[in-house]
C-alpha positions in Angstrom: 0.0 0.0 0.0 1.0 3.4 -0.7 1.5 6.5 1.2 -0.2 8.9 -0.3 0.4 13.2 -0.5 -2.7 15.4 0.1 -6.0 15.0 -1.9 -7.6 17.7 -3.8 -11.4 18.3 -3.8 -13.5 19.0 -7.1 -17.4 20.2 -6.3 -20.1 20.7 -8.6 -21.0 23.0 -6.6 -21.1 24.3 -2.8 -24.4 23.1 -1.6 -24.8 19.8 -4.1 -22.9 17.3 -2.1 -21.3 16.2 -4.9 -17.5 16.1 -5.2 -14.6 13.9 -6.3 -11.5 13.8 -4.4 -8.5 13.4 -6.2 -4.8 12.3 -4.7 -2.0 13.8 -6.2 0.0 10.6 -5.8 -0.5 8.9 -8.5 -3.3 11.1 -10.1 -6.0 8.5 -8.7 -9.6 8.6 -8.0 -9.6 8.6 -4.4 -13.7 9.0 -4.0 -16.6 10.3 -5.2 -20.0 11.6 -4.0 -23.3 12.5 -5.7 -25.5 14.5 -3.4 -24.1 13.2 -0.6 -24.2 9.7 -1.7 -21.2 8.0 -2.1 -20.5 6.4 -5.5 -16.9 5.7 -5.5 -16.6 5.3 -1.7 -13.2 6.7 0.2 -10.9 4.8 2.6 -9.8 5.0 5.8 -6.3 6.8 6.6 -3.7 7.4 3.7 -2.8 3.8 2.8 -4.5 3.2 -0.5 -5.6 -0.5 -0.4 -6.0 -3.1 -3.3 -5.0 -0.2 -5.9 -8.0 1.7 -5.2 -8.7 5.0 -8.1 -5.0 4.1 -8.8 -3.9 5.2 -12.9 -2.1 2.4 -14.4 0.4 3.5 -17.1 2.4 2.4 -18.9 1.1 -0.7 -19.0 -2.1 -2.3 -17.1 -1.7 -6.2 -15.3 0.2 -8.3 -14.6 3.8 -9.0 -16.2 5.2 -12.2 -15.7 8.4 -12.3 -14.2 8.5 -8.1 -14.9 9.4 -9.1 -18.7 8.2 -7.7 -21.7 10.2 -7.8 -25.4 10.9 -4.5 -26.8 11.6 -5.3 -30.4 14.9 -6.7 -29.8 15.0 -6.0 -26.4 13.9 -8.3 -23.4 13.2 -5.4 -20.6 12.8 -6.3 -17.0 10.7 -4.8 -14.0 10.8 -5.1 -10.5 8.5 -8.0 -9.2 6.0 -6.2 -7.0 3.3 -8.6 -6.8 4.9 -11.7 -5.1 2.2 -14.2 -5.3 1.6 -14.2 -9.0 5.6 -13.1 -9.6 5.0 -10.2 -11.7 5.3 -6.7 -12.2 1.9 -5.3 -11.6 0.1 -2.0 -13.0 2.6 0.7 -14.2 5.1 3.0 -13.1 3.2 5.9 -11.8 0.9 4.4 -8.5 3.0 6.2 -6.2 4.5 8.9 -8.3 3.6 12.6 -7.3 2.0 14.4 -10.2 1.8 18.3 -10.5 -1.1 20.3 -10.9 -1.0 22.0 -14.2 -4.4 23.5 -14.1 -7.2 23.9 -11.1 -10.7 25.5 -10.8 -13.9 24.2 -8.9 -15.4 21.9 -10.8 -11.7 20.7 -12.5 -8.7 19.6 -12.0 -5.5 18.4 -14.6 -2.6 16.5 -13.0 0.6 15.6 -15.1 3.5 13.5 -15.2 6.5 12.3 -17.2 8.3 8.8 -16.8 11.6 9.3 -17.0 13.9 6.8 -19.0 14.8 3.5 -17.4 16.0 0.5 -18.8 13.1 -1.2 -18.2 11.0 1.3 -20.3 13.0 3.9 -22.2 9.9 5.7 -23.7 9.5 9.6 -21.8 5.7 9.6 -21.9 4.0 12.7 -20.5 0.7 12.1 -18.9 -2.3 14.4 -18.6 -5.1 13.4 -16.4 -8.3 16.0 -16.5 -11.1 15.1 -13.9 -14.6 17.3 -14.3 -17.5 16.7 -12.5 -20.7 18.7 -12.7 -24.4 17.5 -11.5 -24.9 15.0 -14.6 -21.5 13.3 -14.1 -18.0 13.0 -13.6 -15.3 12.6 -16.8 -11.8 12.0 -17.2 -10.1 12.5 -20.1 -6.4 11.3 -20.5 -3.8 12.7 -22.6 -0.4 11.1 -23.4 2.1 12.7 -25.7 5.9 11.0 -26.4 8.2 13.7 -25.7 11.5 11.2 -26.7 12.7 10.6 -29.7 11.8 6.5 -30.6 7.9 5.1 -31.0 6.9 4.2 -27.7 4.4 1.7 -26.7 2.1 1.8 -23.8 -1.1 0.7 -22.4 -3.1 2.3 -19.9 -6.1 2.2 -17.1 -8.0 3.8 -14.3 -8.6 1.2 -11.3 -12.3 3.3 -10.2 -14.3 0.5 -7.2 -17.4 1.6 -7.1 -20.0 1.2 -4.1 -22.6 -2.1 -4.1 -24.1 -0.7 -0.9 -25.7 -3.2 1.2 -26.5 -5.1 -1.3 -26.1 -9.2 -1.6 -23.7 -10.2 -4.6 -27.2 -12.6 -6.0 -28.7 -8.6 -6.5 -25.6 -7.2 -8.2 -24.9 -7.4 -11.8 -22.9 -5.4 -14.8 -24.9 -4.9 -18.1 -22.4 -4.3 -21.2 -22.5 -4.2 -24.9 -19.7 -7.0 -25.6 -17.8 -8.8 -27.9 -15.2 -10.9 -26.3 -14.1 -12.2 -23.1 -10.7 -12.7 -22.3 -10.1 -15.5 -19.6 -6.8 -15.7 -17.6 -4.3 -17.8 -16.4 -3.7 -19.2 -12.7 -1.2 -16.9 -12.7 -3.9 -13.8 -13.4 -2.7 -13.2 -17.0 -4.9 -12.9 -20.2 -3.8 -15.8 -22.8 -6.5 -15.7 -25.3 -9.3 -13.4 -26.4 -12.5 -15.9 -26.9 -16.0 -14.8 -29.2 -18.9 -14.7 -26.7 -20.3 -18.4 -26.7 -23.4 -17.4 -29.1 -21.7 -16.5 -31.9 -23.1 -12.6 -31.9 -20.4 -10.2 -33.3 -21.6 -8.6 -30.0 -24.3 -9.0 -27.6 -25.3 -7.4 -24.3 -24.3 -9.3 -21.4 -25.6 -9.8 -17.7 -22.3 -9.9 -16.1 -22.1 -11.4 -12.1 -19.1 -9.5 -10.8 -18.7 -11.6 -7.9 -15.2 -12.8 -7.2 -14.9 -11.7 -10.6 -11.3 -10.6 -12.4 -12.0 -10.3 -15.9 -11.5 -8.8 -19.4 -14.1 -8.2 -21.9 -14.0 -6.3 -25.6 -16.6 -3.6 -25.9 -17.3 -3.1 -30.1 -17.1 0.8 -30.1 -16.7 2.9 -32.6 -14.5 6.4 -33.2 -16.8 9.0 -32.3 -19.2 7.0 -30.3 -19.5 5.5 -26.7 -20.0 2.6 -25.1 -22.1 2.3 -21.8 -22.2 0.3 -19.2 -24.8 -0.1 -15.9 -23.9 -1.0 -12.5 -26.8 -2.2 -11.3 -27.8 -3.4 -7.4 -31.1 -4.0 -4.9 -30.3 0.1 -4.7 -29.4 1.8 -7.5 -28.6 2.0 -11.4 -25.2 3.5 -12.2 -24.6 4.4 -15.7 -20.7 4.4 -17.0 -19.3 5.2 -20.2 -16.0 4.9 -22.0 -15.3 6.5 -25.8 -13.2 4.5 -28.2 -9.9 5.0 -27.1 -11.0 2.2 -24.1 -11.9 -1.0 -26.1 -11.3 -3.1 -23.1 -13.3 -3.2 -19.5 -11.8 -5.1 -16.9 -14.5 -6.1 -13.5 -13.1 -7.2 -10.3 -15.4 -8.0 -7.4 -14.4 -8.0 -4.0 -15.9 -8.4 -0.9 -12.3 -7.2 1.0 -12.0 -3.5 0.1 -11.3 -1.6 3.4 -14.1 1.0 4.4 -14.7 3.3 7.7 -16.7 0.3 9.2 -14.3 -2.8 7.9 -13.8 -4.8 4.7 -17.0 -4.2 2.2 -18.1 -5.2 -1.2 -17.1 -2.9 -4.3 -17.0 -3.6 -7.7 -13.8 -1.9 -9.6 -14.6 -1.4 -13.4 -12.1 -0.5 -15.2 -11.2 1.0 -18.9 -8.4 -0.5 -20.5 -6.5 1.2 -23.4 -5.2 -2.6 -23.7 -5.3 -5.7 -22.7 -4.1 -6.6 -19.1 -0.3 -7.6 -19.6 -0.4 -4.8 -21.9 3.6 -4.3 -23.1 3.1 -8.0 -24.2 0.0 -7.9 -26.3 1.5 -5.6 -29.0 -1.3 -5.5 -30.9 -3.5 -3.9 -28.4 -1.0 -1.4 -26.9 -1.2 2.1 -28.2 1.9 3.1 -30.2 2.8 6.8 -30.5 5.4 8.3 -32.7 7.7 10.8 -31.6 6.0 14.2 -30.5 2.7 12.8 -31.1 -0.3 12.6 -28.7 -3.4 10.2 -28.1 -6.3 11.1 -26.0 -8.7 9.4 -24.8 -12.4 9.6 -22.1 -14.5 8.1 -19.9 -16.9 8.8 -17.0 -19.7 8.3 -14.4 -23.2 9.6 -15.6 -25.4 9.8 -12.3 -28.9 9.0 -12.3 -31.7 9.3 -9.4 -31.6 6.4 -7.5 -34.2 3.6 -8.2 -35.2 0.1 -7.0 -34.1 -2.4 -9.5 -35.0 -5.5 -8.0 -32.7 -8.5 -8.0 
């Protein structure tokens, strides 16, 4: 768990009771609140647990043994995740970012990895976080300031609250095309068609103990939406086309103010999970060239949904 620096509040407004917090260590999504309700729910104290709002850049997943071939080049992490033996969700977790830009309802964070011999690529990242009534978005920006293509994947690592709810009443609904099942080790090693056939097809998704992949078929210039749906509420998600990929954990062990609780991360992927090694899902930008990419939380009035 990481230490983290002071948070920075976004509100849309003084009296709404609804407001992100934002850490500067690591640009994460520490919490979030719509009219006092909390949507992405906060944690106690200032160890972030289980990667909670954490960005994960420049890659996503797991690497085994902290490998990944460069071209020519067999590069090598530092294993951080000892039980699977892998080097696990970026560089930038616990890196401080700076704030580049700042106003009520917005805030931009940025950092550049600096050169190692594990990944040589000087990638500057730009995280914008808006919220207003309708909705929080997040727009990413990453522009290679060196002087080689550089390839990277990225992801946002959002848990999102279940409420009291049992995990037979909880469900994700997403427009999909593939699922992408994972090795005992916790890495992706083939992308499978959905059972039926369907070039795509809306799925009822059971997030429970749940850690997952799935391709969502959108196009440039469109969205894809997703729903969050409990005994409680109906939470609508959304990410545009630069996020092909979601990714669904389910946990029943996410620290809260009252002990462990049930959350459900879901998380947009530029990539696949093991990104650096599935080359032909990374993003690969050319020197001085930039890619950009959204997503968000649309709220809606809460609703009973049934089980």
């Amino acid at each position: 768990m990481a230490k983290l620096s002071p948070s920075l509040d976004i509100t849309a407004g003084l009296d709404s009771g609804t407001s992100a917090r934002i850490s500067r260590t690591g640009a994460g999504l520490r919490s979030l609140h719509w009219r006092g309700v909390p949507i992405v729910p906060d944690y106690p104290g200032d160890d972030r647990p289980l990667h909670a709002g954490a960005v994960l850049f420049p890659w996503a997943g797991r690497l085994p043994d902290g490998q990944w071939k460069d071209h020519d080049h067999t590069r090598t992490f530092p294993i951080n995740d000892e039980l699977t033996q892998s080097a696990l969700h970026g560089l930038v977790c616990d890196e401080e970012f700076a704030v580049v830009a700042e106003s009520d309802c917005s805030l931009t964070l940025s950092h550049t990895l600096s050169p190692t011999s594990g990944y040589p690529y000087p990638l500057r990242l730009d995280i914008t976080y808006e919220i207003s009534d309708e909705g929080l978005s997040v727009t990413d920006r990453v522009t290679n300031e060196g002087s080689h293509k550089a390839p990277f994947g990225l992801a946002h690592h959002p848990y999102l609250s279940v409420g009291v709810s049992a995990w037979d009443e909880i469900r994700v609904e997403a427009m999909v095309s593939h699922r992408v099942p994972t090795t005992p080790r916790l890495v992706p090693h083939r992308v499978e068609p959905l059972p039926s056939g369907l070039p795509e097809e809306m799925l009822s998704i059971a997030p429970e103990g749940l850690d997952e992949t799935y391709a969502l078929p959108v196009h440039p210039g469109e969205r894809s939406w997703l729903r969050l749906i409990t005994a409680e509420t109906t939470l609508t998600l959304w990410q545009d086309s630069g996020w092909p990929w979601l990714h669904i954990y389910g946990t029943d062990s996410l620290p809260g103010a009252l002990g462990l609780t049930k959350a459900v991360a879901l998380e947009p992927h530029t990539s696949l999970p093991n990104s650096l090694n599935w080359r032909e899902t990374v993003v690969s930008l050319e020197p001085g060239d930039s890619w950009q990419g959204s997503w968000g939380i649309a709220f809606r009035e809460t609703e009973n949904t049934g089980s």
